[in-house]
N, C-alpha and C positions, 0 to 999 in steps of 0.2 A: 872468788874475787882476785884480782889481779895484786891486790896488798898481798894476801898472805904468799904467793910466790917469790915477790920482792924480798917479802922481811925473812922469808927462806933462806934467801941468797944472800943475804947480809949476814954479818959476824955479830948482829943483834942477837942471833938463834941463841947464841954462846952463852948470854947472859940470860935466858929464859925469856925474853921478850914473847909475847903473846899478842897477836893484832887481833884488833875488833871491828867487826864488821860492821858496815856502811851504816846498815839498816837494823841492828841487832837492839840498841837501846830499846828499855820499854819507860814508860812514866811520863814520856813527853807530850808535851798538846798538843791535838792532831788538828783540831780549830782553833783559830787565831782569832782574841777580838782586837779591834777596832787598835785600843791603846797599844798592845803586842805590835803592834805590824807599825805604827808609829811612834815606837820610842817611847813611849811612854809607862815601860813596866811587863817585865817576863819572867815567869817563876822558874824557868828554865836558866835563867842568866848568875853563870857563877862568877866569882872573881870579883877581887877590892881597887884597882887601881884602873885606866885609863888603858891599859896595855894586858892586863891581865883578865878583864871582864869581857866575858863571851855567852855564847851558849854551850853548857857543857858538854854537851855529843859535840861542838867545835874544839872544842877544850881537848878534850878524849882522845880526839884526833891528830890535833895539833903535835902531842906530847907524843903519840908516834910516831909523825912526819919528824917531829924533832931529833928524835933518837937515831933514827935512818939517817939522816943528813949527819947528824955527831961524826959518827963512824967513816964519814968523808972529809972531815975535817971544815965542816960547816955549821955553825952556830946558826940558826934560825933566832930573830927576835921578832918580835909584832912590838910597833912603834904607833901602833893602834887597833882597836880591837872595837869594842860595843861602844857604841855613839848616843845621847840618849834624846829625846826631842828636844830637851831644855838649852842644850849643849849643842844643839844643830842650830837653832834659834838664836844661840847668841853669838855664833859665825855668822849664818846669814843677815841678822838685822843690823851686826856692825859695820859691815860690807856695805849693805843697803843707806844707810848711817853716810858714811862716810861718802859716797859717789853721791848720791843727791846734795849735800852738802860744798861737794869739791863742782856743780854746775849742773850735774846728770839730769836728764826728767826722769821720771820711775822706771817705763818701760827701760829703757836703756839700761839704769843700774841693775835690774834684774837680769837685762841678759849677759851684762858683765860679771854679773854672781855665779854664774849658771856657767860660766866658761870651765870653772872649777869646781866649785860648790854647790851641792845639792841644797834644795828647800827643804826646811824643816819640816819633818813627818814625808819625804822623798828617799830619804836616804838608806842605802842598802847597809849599813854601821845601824840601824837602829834593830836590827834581828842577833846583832851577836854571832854572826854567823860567815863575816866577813872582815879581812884581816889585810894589813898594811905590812908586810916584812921587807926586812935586812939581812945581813951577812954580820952578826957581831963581832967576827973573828977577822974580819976586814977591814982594812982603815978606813974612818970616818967622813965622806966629802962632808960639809959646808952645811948645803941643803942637799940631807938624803934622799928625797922623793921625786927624784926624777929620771927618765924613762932613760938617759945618755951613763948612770950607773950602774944600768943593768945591760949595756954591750959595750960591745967595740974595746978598750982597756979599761971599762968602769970598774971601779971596786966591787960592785955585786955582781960581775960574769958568773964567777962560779957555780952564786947562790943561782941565777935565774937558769944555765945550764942543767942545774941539778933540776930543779924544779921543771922546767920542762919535760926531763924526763924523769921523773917520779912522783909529782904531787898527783895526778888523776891516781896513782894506788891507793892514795889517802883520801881519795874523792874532793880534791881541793882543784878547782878551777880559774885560772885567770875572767877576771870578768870583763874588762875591758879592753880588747884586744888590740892590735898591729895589724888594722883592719883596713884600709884607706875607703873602704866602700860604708864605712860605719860611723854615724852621728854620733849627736851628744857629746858622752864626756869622752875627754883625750884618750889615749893610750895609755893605761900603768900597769908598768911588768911587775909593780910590787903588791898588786890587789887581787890577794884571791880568797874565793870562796868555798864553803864546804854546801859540798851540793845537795845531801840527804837533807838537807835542813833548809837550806834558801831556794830549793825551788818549791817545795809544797807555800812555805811561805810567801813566794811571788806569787803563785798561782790564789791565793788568799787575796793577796792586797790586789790583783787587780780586778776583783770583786768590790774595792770600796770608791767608790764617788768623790775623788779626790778634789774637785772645785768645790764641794761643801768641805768636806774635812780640811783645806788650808783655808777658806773664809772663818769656819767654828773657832779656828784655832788663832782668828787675828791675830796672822802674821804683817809685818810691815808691807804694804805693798800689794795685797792678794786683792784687794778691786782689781788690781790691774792683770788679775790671772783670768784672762776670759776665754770661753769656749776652744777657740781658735790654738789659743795658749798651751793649754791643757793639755789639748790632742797631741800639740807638737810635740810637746815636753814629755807627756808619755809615751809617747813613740819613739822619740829620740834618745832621750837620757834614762828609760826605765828600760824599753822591751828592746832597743837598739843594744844588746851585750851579746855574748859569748854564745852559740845558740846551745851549747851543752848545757845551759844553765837556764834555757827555757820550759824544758820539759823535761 
């Protein structure tokens, strides 16, 4: 694996750091139901706060990526971690809430939702397995989560430099790239994923029948999720990412 070469070359060695391999965990679920892949509960998901709940082979990982970047003088944080259906639902229906209210008709507010925010039980935060980071050791903009803090003189150069070149040793993948030929969702240099874990799980969920699973789950809005809909949004906003993280 190209980690333990890396963590060779670092002054990690010094302190007995040990890397673990991609694919080395055992205990974990290798079938995903229904609820697992939407948010709704994973026996794999460690961690108490907002920022610190994952899946723990992301966890595992993370805390080496973490240590590697240390020794550069970069602080890794996650500003968000595991998402849960309940918690996706009530971004999207306040959204949805709110534009229909302000004149929208439904279609519309949905597709205004959908500029940024995933549909409840859509979202790749409900695996734990995908993560939101910053540079904490770098001054603070405003609003951290946008794509202009990660070049040109943004406070997270550093972070997204490093990270280019080193997060694939930790099997952590940008998913939404700096793509112009790529749909869906935007560009975020600050969304990456750990791959031994989110793609067997995409590979699961796109086994589920997602026009009944947002009708079951009366979301605000889902009459108006039809066939048409569907297709788009999974092509665009699901399978439209990184293709390192499709297979």
């Amino acid at each position: 694996m190209k980690r333990k070469a890396f963590i060779k070359n670092t002054s990690l060695l010094s302190i007995g750091l040990v890397s673990i391999p991609s694919l080395a965990f055992s205990g974990f679920t290798s079938e995903y139901t229904r609820e697992q892949l939407i948010g709704k509960g994973n026996p794999d998901i460690t961690g108490d706060t907002y920022t610190s709940k994952m899946h723990r082979a992301t966890a595992a990982a993370l805390k080496q990526m973490k240590l590697a970047a240390r020794s550069e003088g970069i602080n890794i944080e996650v500003v968000s971690a595991y998402r849960s259906f309940q918690r996706q639902k009530e971004i999207y229906e306040g959204k949805y809430r709110k534009y229909t209210s302000d004149g929208d008709g439904p279609e519309r507010a949905i597709e205004r939702i959908i500029e940024y925010s995933t549909i409840p039980g859509t979202s790749r935060h409900h695996w734990g397995t995908d993560l939101d980071l910053i540079d904490a050791n770098a001054p603070q903009p405003k609003n951290l989560l946008q794509a202009q803090n990660y070049h040109g003189k943004g406070p997270f150069c550093k972070l997204k430099e490093w990270l280019d070149k080193h997060a694939e040793s930790f099997d952590f993948f940008e998913v939404y790239t700096d793509d112009h030929n790529r749909k869906g969702f935007s560009y975020e240099p600050w969304h990456l994923s750990y791959a031994p874990i989110s793609i067997p799980m995409l590979q699961a969920y796109r086994q589920l029948d997602l026009k009944k699973v947002l009708q079951e789950e009366m979301i605000l809005g889902s009459e108006f999720f039809t066939d048409d809909f569907i297709s788009k949004y999974r092509k665009q906003h699901i399978l439209d990412i990184n293709p390192r993280l499709l297979s």
